[in-house]
C-alpha positions in Angstrom: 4.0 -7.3 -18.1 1.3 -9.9 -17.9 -0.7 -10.1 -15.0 -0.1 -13.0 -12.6 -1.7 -14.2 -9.5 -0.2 -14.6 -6.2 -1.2 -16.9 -3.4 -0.6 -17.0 0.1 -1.6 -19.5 2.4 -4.6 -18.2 3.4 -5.9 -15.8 0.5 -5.3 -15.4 -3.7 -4.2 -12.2 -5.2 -5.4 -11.9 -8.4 -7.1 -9.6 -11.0 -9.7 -6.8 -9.8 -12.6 -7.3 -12.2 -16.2 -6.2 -13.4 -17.6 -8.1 -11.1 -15.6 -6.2 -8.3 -16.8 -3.1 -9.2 -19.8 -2.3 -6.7 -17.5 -3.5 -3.8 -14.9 -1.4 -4.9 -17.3 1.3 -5.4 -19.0 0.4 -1.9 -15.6 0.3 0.0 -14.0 3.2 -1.1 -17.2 4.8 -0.2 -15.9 4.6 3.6 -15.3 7.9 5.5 -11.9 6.5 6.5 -10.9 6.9 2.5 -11.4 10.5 2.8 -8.7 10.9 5.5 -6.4 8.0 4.4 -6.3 6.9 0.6 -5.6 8.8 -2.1 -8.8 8.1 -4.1 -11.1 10.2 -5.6 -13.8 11.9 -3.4 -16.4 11.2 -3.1 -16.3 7.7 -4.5 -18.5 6.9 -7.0 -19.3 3.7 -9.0 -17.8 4.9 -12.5 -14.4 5.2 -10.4 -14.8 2.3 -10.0 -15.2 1.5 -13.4 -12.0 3.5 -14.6 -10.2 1.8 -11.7 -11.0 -1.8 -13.3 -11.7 -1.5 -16.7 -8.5 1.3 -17.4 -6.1 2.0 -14.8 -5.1 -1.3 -13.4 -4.6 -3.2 -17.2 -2.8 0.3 -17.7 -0.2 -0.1 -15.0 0.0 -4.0 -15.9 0.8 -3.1 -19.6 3.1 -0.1 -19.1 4.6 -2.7 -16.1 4.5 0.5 -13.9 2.1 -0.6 -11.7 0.7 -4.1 -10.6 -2.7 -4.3 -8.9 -4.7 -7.7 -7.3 -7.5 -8.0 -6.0 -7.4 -10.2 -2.6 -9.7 -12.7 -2.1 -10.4 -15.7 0.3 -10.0 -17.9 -2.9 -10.5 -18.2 -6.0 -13.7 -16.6 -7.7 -14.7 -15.3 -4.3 -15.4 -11.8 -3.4 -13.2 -8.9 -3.2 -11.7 -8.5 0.0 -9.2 -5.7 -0.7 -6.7 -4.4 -2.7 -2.9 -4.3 -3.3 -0.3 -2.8 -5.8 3.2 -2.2 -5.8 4.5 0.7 -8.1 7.3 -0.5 -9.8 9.4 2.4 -10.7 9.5 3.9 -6.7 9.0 0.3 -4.9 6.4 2.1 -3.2 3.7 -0.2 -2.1 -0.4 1.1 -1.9 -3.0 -1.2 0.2 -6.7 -0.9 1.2 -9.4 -3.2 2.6 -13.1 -3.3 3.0 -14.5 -2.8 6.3 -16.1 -5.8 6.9 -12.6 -7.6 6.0 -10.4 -5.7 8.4 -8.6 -7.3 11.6 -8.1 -10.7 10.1 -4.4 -10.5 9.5 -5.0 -10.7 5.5 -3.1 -7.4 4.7 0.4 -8.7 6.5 0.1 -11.8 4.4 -0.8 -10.4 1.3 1.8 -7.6 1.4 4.5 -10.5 2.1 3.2 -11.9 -0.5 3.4 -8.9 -3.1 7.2 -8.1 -1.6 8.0 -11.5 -2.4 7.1 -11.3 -5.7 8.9 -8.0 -6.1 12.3 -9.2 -5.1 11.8 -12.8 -7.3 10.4 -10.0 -10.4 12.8 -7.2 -10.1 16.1 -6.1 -9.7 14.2 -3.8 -6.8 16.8 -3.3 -3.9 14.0 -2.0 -1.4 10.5 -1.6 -1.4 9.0 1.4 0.2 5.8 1.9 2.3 4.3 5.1 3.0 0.8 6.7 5.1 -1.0 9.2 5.9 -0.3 10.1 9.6 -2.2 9.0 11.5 -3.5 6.0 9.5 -2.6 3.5 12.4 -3.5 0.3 10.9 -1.6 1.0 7.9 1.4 1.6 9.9 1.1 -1.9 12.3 0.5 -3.8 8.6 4.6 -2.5 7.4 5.4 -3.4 10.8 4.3 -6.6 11.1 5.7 -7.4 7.9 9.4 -6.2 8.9 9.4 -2.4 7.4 12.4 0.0 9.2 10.5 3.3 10.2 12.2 5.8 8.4 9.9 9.0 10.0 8.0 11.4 9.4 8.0 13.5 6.5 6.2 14.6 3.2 5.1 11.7 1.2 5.7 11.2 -2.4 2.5 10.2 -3.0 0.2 13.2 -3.4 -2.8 14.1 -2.1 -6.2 14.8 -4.1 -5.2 18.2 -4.3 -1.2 17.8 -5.4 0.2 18.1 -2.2 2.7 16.3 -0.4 1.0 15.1 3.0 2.7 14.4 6.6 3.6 10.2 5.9 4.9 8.2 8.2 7.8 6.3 6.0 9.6 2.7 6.0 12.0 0.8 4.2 12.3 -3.1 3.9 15.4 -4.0 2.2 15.6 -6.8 -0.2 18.3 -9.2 2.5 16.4 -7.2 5.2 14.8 -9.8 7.9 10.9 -9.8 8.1 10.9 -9.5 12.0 9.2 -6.3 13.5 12.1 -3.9 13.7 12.1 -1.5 16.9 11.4 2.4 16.6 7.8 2.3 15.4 5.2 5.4 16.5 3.0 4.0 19.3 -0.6 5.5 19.6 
């Protein structure tokens, strides 16, 4: 699959690059990485690196995996990041510190389901977090996930191990309004 950008009315998805690479490097360097993301710890700049320069043209070729970078616009900085896994529908987010509680993950994940559905023959796409990770959890609910509980996730932990996830489903004729049953806390 080639890459191809995404825009949303406020932000552009497009490709992480080298020039990304120390605020990658920078962001995933925050403590809240080590409880929540699945990224190698302690973050360093050459996984940063291997994130740009390998794994995300990797997933884009093998069209297993598509990646953007979120930005404010065009040729501005990196904001955050987004992929979607295409095989399990399973989405992945993060931002940077400095860029959280402005409302750019909802839009940007509506964005990336979107583009799912109008891509793929996907019938769902799945979201998944470490418990606990709050914001992640408001983010699929804002966006219209169903909770589907608590239970271990498929995506693994640094050390291969399923962790405790809170789950949701968002169905391709689902509606995008916040769905009842969430965790509260």
């Amino acid at each position: 699959m080639q890459p191809f950008p995404l825009r949303t009315e406020r932000f552009i998805l497009d490709q992480p690059s080298v020039d990304d690479v120390d605020d990658i490097a920078s962001y995933c360097s925050d403590p809240v990485f080590e409880m929540f993301v699945v990224t190698p710890w302690p973050y360093e700049r050459q996984h940063a690196e291997y994130f740009v320069n390998e794994h995300v043209p990797g997933g884009w070729a093998q069209d297993d995996e598509w990646t953007w970078a979120i930005r404010d616009g065009s040729g501005q900085p990196l904001l955050g990041v987004i992929c979607i896994r295409v095989d399990s529908g399973m989405v992945g987010f993060w931002l940077g510190a400095p860029h959280r509680g402005r409302g750019i993950m909802p839009e940007a994940l509506t964005a990336v389901i979107d583009a799912t559905f109008d891509r793929t023959e996907r019938t769902d796409v799945l979201w998944e977090c470490v418990v606990g990770n709050h914001a992640s959890l408001r983010v699929a609910e804002k966006v219209g996930y169903r909770y589907t509980g608590q239970r271990d996730g498929m995506t693994l932990g640094r050390d291969g191990a399923s962790t405790p996830s809170w789950t949701g489903r968002l169905g391709r004729d689902d509606t995008r309004a916040p769905q009842p049953g969430w965790p509260r806390g």
